[in-house]
NUKOLLO-9756 format. One record per residue (C-alpha): residue in three letters; x, y, z. Coordinates in pm, 1 decimal. Layout:
residues N
[pt ala, [X, Y, Z]]
...
end
This chain:
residues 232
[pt unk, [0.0, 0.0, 0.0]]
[pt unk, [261.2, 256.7, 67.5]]
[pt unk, [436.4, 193.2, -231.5]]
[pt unk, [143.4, 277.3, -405.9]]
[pt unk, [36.3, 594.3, -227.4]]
[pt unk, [417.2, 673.4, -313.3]]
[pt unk, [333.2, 622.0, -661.1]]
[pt unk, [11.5, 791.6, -672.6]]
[pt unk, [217.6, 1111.2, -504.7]]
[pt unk, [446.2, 1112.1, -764.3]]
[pt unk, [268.1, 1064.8, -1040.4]]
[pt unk, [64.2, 1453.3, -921.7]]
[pt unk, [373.4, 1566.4, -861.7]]
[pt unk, [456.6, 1505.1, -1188.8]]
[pt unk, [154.1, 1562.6, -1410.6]]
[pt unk, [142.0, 1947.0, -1168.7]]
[pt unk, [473.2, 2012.8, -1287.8]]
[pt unk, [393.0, 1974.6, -1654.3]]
[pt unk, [46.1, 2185.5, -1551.6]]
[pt unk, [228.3, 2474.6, -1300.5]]
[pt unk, [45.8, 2795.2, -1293.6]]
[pt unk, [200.9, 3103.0, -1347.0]]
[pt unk, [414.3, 3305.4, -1065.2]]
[pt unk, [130.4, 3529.7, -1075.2]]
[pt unk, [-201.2, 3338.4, -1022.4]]
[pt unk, [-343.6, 3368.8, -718.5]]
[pt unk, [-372.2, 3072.5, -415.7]]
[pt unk, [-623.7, 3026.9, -190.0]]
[pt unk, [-585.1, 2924.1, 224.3]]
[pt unk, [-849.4, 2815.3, 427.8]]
[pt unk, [-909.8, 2646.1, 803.4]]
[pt unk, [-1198.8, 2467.4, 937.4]]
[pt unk, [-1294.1, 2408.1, 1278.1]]
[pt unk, [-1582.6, 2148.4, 1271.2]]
[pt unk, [-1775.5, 1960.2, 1579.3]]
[pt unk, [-1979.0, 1669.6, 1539.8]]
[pt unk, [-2232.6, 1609.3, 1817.5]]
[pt unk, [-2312.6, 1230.1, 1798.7]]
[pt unk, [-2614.8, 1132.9, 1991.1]]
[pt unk, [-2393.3, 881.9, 2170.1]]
[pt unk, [-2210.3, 1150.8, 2290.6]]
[pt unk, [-1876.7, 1060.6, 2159.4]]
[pt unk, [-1830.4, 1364.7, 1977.5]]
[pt unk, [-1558.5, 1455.3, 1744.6]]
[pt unk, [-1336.0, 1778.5, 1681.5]]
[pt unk, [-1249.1, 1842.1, 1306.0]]
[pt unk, [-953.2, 2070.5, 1217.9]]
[pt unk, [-858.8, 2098.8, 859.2]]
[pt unk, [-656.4, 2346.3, 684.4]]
[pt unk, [-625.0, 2345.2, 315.0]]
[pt unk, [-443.5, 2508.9, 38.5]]
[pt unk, [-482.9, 2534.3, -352.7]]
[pt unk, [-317.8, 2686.5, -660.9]]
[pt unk, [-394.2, 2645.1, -1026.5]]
[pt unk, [-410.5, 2219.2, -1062.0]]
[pt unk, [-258.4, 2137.4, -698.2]]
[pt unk, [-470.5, 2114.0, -388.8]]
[pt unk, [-324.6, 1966.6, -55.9]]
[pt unk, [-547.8, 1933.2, 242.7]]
[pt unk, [-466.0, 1820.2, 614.9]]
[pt unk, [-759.0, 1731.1, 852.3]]
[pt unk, [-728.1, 1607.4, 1211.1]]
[pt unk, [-1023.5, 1370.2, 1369.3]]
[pt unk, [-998.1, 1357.1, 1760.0]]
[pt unk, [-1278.5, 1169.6, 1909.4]]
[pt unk, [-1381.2, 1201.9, 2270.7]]
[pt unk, [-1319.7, 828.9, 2224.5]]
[pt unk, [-1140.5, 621.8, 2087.2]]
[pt unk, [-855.9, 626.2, 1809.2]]
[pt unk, [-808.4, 966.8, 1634.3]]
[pt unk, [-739.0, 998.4, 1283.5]]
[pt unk, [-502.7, 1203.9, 1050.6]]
[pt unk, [-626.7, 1226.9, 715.3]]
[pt unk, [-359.6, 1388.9, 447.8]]
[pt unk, [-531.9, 1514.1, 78.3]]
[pt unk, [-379.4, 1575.3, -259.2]]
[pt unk, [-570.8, 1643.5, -544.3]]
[pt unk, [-409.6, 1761.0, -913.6]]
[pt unk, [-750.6, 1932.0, -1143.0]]
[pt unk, [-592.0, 1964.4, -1514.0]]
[pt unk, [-822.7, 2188.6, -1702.3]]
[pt unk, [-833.0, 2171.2, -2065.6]]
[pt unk, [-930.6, 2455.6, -2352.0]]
[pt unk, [-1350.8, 2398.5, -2245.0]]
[pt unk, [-1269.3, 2466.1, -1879.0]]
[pt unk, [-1333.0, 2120.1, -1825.5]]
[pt unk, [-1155.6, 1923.6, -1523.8]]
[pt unk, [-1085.3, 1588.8, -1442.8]]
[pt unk, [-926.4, 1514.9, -1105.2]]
[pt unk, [-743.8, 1271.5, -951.9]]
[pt unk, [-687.3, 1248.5, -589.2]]
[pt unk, [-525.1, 1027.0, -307.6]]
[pt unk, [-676.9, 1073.7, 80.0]]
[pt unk, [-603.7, 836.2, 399.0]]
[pt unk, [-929.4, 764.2, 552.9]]
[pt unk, [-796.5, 577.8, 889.4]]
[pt unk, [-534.7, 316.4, 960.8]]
[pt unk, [-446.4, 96.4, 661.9]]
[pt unk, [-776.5, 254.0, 474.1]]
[pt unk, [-702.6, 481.1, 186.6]]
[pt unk, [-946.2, 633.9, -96.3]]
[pt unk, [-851.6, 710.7, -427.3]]
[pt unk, [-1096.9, 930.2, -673.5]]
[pt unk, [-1100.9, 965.7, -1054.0]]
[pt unk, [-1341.4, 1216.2, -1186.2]]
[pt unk, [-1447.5, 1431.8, -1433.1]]
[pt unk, [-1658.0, 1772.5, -1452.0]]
[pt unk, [-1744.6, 1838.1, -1818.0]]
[pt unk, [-1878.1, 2199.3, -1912.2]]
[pt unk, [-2159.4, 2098.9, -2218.3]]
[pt unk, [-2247.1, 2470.4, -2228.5]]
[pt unk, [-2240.9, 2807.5, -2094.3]]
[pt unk, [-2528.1, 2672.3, -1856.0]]
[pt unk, [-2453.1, 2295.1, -1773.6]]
[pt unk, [-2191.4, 2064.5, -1638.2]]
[pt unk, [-2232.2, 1698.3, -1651.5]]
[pt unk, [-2015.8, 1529.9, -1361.6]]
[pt unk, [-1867.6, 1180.0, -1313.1]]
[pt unk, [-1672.3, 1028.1, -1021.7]]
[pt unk, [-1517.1, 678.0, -921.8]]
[pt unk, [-1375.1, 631.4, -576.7]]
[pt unk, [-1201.5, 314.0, -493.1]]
[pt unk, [-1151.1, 264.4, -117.4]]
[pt unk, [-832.8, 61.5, -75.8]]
[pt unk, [-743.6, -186.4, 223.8]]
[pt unk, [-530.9, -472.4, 270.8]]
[pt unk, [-829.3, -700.7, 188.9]]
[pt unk, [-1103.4, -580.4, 32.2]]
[pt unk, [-1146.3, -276.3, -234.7]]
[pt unk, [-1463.1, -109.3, -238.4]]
[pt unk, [-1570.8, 91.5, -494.4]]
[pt unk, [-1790.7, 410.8, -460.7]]
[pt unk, [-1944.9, 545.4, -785.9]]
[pt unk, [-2149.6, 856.6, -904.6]]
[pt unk, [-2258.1, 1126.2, -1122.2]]
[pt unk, [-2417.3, 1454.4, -1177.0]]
[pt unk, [-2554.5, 1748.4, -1354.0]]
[pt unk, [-2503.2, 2126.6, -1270.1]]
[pt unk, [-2704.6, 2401.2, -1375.1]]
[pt unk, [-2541.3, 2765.6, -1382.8]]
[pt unk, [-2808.5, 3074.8, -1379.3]]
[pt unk, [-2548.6, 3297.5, -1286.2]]
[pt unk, [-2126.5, 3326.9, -1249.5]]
[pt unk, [-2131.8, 3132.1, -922.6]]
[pt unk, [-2476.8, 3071.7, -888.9]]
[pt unk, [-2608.2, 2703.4, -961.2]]
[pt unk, [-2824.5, 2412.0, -889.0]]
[pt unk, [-2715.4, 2069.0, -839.2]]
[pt unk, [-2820.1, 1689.1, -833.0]]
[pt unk, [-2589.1, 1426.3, -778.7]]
[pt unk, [-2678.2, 1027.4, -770.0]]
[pt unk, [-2437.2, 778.7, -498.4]]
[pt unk, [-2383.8, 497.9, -510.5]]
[pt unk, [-2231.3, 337.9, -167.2]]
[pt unk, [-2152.2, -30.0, -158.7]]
[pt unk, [-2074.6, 4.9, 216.4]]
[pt unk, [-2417.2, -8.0, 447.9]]
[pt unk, [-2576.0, -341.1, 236.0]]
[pt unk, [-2564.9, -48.6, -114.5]]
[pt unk, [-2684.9, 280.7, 5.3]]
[pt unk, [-2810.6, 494.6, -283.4]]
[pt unk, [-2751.4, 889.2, -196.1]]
[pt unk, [-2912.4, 1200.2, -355.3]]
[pt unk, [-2796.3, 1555.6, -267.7]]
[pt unk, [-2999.1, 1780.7, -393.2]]
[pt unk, [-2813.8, 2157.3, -375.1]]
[pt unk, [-2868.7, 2481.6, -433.6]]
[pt unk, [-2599.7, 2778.6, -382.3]]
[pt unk, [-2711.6, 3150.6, -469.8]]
[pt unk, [-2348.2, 3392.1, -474.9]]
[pt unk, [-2289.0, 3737.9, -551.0]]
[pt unk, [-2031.8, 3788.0, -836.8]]
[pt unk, [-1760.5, 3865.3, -536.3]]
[pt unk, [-1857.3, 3496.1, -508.7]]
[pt unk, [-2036.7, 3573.0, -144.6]]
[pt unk, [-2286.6, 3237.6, -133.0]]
[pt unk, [-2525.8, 3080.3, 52.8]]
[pt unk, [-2557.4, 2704.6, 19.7]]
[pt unk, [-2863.1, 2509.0, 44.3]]
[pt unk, [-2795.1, 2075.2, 59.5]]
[pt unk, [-3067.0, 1793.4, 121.1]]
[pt unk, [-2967.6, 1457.9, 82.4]]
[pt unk, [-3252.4, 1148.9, 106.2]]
[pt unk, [-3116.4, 836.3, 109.2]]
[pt unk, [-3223.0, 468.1, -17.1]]
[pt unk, [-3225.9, 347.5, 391.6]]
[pt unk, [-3514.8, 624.4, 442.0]]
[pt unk, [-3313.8, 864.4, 609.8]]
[pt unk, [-3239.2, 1239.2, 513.7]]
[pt unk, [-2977.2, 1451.3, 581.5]]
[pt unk, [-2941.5, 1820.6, 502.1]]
[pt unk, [-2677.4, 2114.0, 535.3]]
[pt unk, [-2684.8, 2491.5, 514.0]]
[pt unk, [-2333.8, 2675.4, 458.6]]
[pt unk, [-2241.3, 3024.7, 404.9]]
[pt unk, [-1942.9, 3248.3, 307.9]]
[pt unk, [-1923.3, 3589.0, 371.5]]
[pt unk, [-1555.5, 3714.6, 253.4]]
[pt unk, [-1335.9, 3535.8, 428.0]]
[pt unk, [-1593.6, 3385.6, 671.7]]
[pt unk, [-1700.3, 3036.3, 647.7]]
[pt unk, [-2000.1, 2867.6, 853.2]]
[pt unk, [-2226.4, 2593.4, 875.2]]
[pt unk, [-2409.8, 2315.4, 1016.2]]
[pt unk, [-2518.0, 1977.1, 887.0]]
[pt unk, [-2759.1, 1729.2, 983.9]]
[pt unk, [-2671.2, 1326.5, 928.6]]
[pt unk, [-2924.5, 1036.9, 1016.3]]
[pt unk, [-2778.7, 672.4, 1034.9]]
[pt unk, [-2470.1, 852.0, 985.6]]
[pt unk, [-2163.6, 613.5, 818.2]]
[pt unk, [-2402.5, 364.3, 807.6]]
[pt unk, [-2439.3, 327.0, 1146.3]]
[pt unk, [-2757.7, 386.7, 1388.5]]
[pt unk, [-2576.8, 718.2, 1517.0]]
[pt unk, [-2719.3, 1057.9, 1410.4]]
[pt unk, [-2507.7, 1362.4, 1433.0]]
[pt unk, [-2537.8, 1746.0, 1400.8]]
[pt unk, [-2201.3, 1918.1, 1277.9]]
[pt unk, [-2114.9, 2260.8, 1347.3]]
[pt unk, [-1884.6, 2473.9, 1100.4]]
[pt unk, [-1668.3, 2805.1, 1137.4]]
[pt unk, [-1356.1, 2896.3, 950.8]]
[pt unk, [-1192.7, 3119.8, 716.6]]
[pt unk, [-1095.6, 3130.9, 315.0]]
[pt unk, [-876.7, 3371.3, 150.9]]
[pt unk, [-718.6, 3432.2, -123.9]]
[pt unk, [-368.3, 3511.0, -139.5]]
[pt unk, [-167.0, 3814.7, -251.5]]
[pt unk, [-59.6, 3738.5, -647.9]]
[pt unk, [371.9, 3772.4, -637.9]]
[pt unk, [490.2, 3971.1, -875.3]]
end
């Protein structure tokens, strides 16, 4: 496995260098602080931090559970854009000890108002692969404004089929609100609301039978986002 992940690494190291942005493009920086409020009271503290610039995005995220083993989960994603300002991605994240998932997608613009999206996600351990597949269409009223449905497809949880539904209205200083429900083939619904306000970021979220478990949990979101100074 970790000659693999060593692979994978450089293999986006490689495919960003051909792909670097310019000197002069701007990054973005951004922190989370998330809590998750099981109702079995073994509630979790999220802190993430992330960082992107042209293809490359890196991401660090820390679980700690009230009990129980903590995770570290590392992120690297590489999004090569071609002449249509369509993207496919492919990224490497550890989920928890000796569990990693790897993601091969695609976000293709059909017009100046829709994008269709596919994704498959292999989750990786040393006995089983899993694989998580779905897809998508976007439709864009506005710069930053959209509506979105995306179809799951789980094979954890005996198959769980997943449909967020999503809604974001933004300014054109992309300022947005974010609107999410999410039914689910088990009967349950989740749903989200998220907003950013310049550099602001908050939220909450709202899982039933989350993980595929019987635990339901509320998640509470603050953080920041900005975008860096261009150098010259």
């Amino acid at each position: 496995m970790r000659r693999r992940v060593a692979a994978l690494a450089l293999l986006l190291g490689g495919l960003a260098g051909l792909a670097a942005p310019s000197a002069a493009q701007k990054a973005t920086l951004g922190g989370q602080f998330r809590y998750w409020a099981f109702n079995n009271h073994n509630d979790l503290r999220d802190v993430l931090g992330y960082w992107a610039k042209g293809p490359l995005h890196v991401q660090l995220e820390y679980w700690d559970f009230v009990r129980g083993q903590d995770v570290f989960r590392p992120e690297i994603g590489l999004h090569l854009r071609d002449r249509r300002r369509s993207v496919t991605t492919l990224q490497w994240r550890h989920e928890r000890r000796r569990q990693d998932r790897f993601t091969l997608g695609t976000d293709q613009v059909l017009n100046d108002r829709w994008v269709a999206r596919a994704e498959v996600s292999p989750i990786v351990t040393p006995d089983s692969t899993e694989w998580v597949v779905s897809g998508g269409l976007d439709f864009y009223w506005a710069s930053y404004s959209f509506a979105q449905v995306t179809v799951i497809r789980d094979p954890r949880g005996d198959g769980l089929w997943v449909v967020p539904l999503r809604v974001r209205l933004a300014t054109e200083a992309n300022d947005w609100v974010q609107v999410t429900v999410a039914p689910a083939s088990e009967r349950t619904l989740g749903w989200a609301v998220d907003t950013k306000v310049r550099w602001l970021r908050l939220g909450v979220e709202r899982n039933s039978r989350f993980d595929f478990t019987d635990l339901d949990n509320t998640i509470y979101t603050i953080g920041f986002e900005l975008a860096l100074p261009r150098r010259e």
